[in-house]
Structures are given as C-alpha cells and as structure tokens.
C-alpha positions in Angstrom: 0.0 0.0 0.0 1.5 3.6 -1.1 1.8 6.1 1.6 1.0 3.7 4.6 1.2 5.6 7.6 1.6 2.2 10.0 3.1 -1.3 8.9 2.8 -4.3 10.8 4.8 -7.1 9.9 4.4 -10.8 11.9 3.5 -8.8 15.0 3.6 -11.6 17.7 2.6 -11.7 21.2 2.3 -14.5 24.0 1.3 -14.3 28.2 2.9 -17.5 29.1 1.8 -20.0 26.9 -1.0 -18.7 25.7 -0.4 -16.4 22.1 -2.6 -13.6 22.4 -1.2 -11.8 19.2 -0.1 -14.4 16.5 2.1 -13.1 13.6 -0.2 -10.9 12.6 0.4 -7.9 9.5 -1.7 -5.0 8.2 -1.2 -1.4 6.8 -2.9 1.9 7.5 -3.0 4.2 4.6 -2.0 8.2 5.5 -5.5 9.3 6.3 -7.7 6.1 6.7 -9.4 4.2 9.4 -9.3 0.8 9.9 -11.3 -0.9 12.8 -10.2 -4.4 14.7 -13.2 -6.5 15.2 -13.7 -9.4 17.3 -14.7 -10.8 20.4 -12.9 -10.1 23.8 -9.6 -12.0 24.2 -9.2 -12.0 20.1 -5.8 -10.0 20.4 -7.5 -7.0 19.2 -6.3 -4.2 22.5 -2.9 -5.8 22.5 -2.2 -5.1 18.8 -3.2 -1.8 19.1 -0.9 -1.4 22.6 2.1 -2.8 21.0 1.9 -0.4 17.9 2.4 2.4 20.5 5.1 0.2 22.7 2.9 0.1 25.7 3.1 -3.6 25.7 6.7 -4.7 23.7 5.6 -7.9 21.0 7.7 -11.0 21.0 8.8 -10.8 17.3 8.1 -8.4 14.6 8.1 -5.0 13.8 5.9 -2.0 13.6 6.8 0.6 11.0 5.4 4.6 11.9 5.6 6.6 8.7 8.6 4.7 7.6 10.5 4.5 10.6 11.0 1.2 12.7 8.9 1.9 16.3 11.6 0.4 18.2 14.4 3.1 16.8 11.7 5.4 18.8 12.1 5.9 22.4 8.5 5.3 23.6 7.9 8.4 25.5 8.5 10.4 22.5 6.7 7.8 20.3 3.7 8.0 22.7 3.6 11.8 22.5 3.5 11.5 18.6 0.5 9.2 18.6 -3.0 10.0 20.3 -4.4 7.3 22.4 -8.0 7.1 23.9 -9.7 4.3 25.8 -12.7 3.7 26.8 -12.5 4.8 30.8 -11.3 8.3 29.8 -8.8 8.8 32.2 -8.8 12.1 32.9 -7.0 13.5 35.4 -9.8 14.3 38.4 -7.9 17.0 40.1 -6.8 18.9 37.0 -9.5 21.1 35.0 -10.9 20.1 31.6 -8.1 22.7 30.1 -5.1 21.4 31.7 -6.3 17.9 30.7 -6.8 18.5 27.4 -3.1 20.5 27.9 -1.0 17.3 28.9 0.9 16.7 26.1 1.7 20.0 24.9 3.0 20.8 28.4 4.9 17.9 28.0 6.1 19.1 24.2 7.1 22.7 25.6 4.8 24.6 23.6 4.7 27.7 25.0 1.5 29.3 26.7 -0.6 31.2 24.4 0.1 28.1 21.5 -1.1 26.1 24.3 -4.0 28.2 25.5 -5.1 28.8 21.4 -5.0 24.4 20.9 -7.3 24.2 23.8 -9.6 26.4 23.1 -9.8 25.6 19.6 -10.7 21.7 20.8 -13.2 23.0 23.1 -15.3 24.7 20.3 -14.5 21.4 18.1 -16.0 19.1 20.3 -19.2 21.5 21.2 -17.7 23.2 24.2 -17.6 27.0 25.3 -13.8 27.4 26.2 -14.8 30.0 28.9 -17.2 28.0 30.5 -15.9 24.4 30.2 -12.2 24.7 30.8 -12.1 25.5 34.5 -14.2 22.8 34.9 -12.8 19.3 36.7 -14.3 16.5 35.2 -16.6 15.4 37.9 -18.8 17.9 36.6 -19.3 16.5 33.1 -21.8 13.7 32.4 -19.9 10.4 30.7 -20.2 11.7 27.3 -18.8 14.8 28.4 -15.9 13.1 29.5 -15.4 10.9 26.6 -15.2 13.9 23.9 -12.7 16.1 26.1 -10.7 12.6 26.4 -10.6 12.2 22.4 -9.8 16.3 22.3 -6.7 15.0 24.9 -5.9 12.5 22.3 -5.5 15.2 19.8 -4.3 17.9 21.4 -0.9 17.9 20.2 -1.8 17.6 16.5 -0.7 14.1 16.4 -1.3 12.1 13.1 -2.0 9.3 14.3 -4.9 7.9 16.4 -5.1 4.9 18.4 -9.0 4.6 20.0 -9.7 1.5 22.5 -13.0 0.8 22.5 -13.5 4.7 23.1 -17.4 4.7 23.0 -18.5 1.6 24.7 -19.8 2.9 28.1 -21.9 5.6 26.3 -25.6 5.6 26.3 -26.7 4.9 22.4 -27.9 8.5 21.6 -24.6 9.9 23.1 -22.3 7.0 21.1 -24.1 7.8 17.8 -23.1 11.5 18.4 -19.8 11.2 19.7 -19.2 8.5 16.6 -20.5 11.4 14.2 -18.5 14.0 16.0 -15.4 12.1 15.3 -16.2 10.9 11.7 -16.2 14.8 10.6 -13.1 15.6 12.4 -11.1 13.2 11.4 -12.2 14.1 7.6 -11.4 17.9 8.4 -7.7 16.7 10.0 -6.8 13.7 7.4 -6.2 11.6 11.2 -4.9 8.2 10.8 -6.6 6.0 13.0 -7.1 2.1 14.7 -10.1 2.2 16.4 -10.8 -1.5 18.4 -14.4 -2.1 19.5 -16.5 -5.3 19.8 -19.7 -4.2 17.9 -19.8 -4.6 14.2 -22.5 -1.5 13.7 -19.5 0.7 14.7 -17.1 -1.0 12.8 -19.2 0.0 9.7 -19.9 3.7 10.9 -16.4 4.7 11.1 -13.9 2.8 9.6 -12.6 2.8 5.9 -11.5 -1.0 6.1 -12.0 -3.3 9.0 -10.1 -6.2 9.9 -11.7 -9.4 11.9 -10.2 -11.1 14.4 -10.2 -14.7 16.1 -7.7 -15.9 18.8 -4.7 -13.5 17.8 -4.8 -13.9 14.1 -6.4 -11.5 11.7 -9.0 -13.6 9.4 -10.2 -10.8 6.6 -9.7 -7.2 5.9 -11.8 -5.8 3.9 -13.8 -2.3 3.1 -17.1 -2.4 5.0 -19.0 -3.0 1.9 -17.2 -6.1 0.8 -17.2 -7.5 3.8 -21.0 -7.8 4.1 -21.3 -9.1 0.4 -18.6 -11.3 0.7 -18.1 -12.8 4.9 -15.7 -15.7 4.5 -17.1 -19.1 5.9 -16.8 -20.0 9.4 -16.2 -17.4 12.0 -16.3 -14.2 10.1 -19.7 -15.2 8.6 -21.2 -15.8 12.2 -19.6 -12.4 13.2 -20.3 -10.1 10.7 -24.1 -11.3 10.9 -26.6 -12.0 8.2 -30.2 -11.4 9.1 -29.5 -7.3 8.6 -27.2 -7.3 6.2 -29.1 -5.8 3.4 -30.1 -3.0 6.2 -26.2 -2.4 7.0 -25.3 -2.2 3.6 -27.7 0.7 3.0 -26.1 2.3 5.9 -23.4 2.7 4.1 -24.8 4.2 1.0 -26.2 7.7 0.6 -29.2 9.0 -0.5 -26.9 11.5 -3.2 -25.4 8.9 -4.9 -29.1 7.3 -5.9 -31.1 10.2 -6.6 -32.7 11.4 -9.8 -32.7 14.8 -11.2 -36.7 16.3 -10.7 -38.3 19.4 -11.2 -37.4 22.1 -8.8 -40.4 22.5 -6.1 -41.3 23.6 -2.4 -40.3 20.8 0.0 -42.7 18.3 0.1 -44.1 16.7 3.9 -41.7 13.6 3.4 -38.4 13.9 1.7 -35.2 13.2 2.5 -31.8 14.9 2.2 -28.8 14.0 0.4 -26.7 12.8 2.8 -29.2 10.6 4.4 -28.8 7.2 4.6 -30.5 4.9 2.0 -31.3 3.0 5.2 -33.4 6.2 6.4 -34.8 6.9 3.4 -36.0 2.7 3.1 -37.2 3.4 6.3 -39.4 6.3 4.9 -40.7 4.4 1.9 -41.8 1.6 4.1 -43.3 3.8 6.3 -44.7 6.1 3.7 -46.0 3.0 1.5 -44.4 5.2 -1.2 -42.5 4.7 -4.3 -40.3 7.2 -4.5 -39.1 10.4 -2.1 -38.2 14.1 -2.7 -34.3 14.6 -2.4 -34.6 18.0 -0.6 -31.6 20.7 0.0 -32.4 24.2 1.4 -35.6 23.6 1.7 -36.3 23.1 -2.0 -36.5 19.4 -4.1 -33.5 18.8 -6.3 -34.5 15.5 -7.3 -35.9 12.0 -6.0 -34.9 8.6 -4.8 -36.9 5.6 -5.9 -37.3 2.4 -4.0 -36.3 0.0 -6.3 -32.7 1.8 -6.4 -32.5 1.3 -2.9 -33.6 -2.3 -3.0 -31.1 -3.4 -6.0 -28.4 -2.0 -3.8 -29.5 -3.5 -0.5 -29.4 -6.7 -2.1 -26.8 -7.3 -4.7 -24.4 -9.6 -4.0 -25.8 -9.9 -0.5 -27.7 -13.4 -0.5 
C-alpha cells in the first residue's frame, strides 16, 4: 500500500503459553481508518498497545511513517501518537483545560500556543472554552468526559490515532453523536486512525477497512462493503451477521449517490436529504408505503430517490 502511515509485519505476542497476538500484518493508509473486530480475548487491544510500545511484541516490527517503532524511544513515540480508551482517564484533580493540555505541556509549547490548541478543541468538540475549561471532570456527564478525552488524544496535532474501544460505556444517543462528532473531524484533519471495539455496527460507521479477528490472528480485511457481500465461511460469517445485512449495507450508502434529477419545487411533507442514509430513506418508503421520495436541499426538491434503487443496492451480492 503507497503512503501507509503504519506497517505491521508478523507482529507476535504471548502471556505464558498462551499467544494472544499471533504473527499478525496489516497497513494503515495516511488518512484512513481501519477498525479491529472481534470478540474479547481476540488479540485486538494488544495489537493496538504494541503499535504504540505500551506492551513490547515477541517478534516483529511495527513501522510509523517509515521508521521502525523500536528506533523510537517510547515516551517520544507515545507523545506523537493519540491514544483514547474507553475509561477516559482524565485527570480528576486537573481542570478540563489542563487535561486536554497534557501533552503540549509535555512538548514545551509555550502558553498562548497552548492556550489557542485548547480552546480551539473545546469549540471542536461542542464546548464553550470559557465555561468548560475551568471545569474538573466530575462535573461533566460520561459523554462529556469521553469527547474532552478524544480532544486530549488530539491535542498535540498528532497524526496518528489509536482509539480503544472509546465509545463503549456511552448511552446509544450519546455513542451515535460522539461516533459522528469524530467521523467529521477526522475528515477535516486527514487523522490516521485504529479504532478496536467489539460491535460490528460501529465497525461499519467509522472505519474505511475493518479487519476481523479470532484468537490472535487476523481472518479478513476488507472495506465495510465487501465485507458484508462477501463474509468468509466460518467465524467471520457468524460475526459479521446476516439477518440485517441488506439493512447495513444501506447504511453505508447515501441518498446523493441514488437520486434522480426532478423538477425544482417547495419541499414536500416527506423527503429526505442527500446525505441521508439509504437506510433512512428505506425506512421512509416503508413507512410512507411510497415509491419514491423528494431529495430536498435548502428547503427546496432537487430530485428523487426511488425504491427499487435502494432495493437493487441492498441486495446485490448480499444473498
């Protein structure tokens, strides 16, 4: 792969006898997002902790833009690459500002650089600087917490982004936020990013590629879509799930890339708009008994969306 920002090659790990990690090898292009799947005790957090050295693997070698991780010392390695788990860590006896400040502190950037990166996350993520950075994090709610630990993660402009599970213990309103939050910021930055998490849904929501995992060994990586239209047997089947995988595959299609040109009108009661999901706007249909929907931007029709488009992509290739 040209430009990969992070190259593993046989990465192996073992507790005692058992091999959590087991020779594994992937690439991250500059500017993609590639999820590990898999159930807990798959080797998918100890990949992603040995690509920033906070566990050491047994044999192989992880490459960071080019350079071989262990010619790194892994305080300065560590500095360079954002890291956010799921329990947030944040410091409870520093404010929201200085949290977010760790690493820059740590960098030497001087004050007002410092002061300008902070407050610059703080709007990112939805805050008011003024109000939210003298703040200690007992007084946020969880997914407070969780978006000023992923502005932490970033605060030093890393490139790199390693995310453990970071949305987990979020209610599903909050995660679905959050998840969008971080989709559009990562677009804006060009972020390279691992995320790990358990649940396929997310998987599909965020990541370019994913890559599946069972008992330390990575068993297909593949772009969302091809994934779902082509599981491989056994494990990765059973995993990715097929009862909804028409439904997930319009999840990953929008309603733009469907729609016909049509008169330009008023905005009907029902439309949809272009950046919907063909999921939302099947929904709709269904609901509507309809066939066919008003694409709508700024409040006026730009064209429509017909259901039998959205039902030859939901199920091509998907039986």
């Amino acid at each position: 792969m040209k430009g990969a920002m992070i190259r593993v090659e046989a990465l192996t790990r073992r507790f005692g006898d058992a091999v959590a990690v087991d020779a594994i090898g992937f690439e991250v292009a500059r500017g993609e997002v590639l999820a590990l799947v898999g159930t807990s005790g798959c080797g998918k957090s100890t990949t992603l902790r040995m690509i920033n050295r906070l566990i050491e693997p047994d044999k192989g070698r992880v490459e960071i833009a080019g350079r071989d991780a262990r010619e790194m010392a892994p305080d300065a390695l560590r500095r360079g690459i954002g890291y956010v788990i799921q329990g947030v860590g944040l410091f409870p006896h520093w404010t929201v500002a200085r949290n977010i400040s760790t690493v820059p502190r740590l960098l030497g950037w001087d004050r007002s650089r410092i002061a300008a990166r902070v407050d610059e996350l703080l709007e990112l993520f939805g805050f008011d600087p003024a109000e939210a950075g003298p703040k200690y994090p007992a007084a946020l709610s969880g997914g407070q917490q969780q978006r000023i630990g992923v502005a932490r993660a970033m605060a030093a402009e890393p490139e790199i982004l390693l995310m453990d599970e970071p949305f987990g213990a979020l209610d599903p309103v909050t995660r679905a936020r959050l998840q969008d939050e971080f989709t559009a910021i990562r677009r804006r930055s060009g972020l390279t990013a691992i995320i790990v998490t358990h649940d396929m849904d997310e998987a599909f929501r965020l990541a370019d590629r994913i890559a599946v995992m069972d008992a330390g060994r990575i068993l297909q990586i593949d772009t969302p879509e091809r994934l779902l239209r082509g599981p491989r047997e056994g494990f990765v089947r059973q995993f990715v799930g097929l009862d909804d995988r028409a439904l997930r595959i319009l999840s990953l299609h929008r309603v733009r890339e469907l729609a016909r040109p049509a008169p330009d009108a008023p905005a009907p009661a029902q439309w949809v708009a272009p950046d919907d999901t063909l999921r939302e706007a099947a929904s709709r249909l269904i609901w509507e008994g309809g066939e066919a929907l008003a694409v709508v931007e700024a409040d006026r029709v730009t064209g429509e969306i017909r259901a039998e488009d959205i039902w030859r992509v939901g199920t091509r290739g998907a039986a």
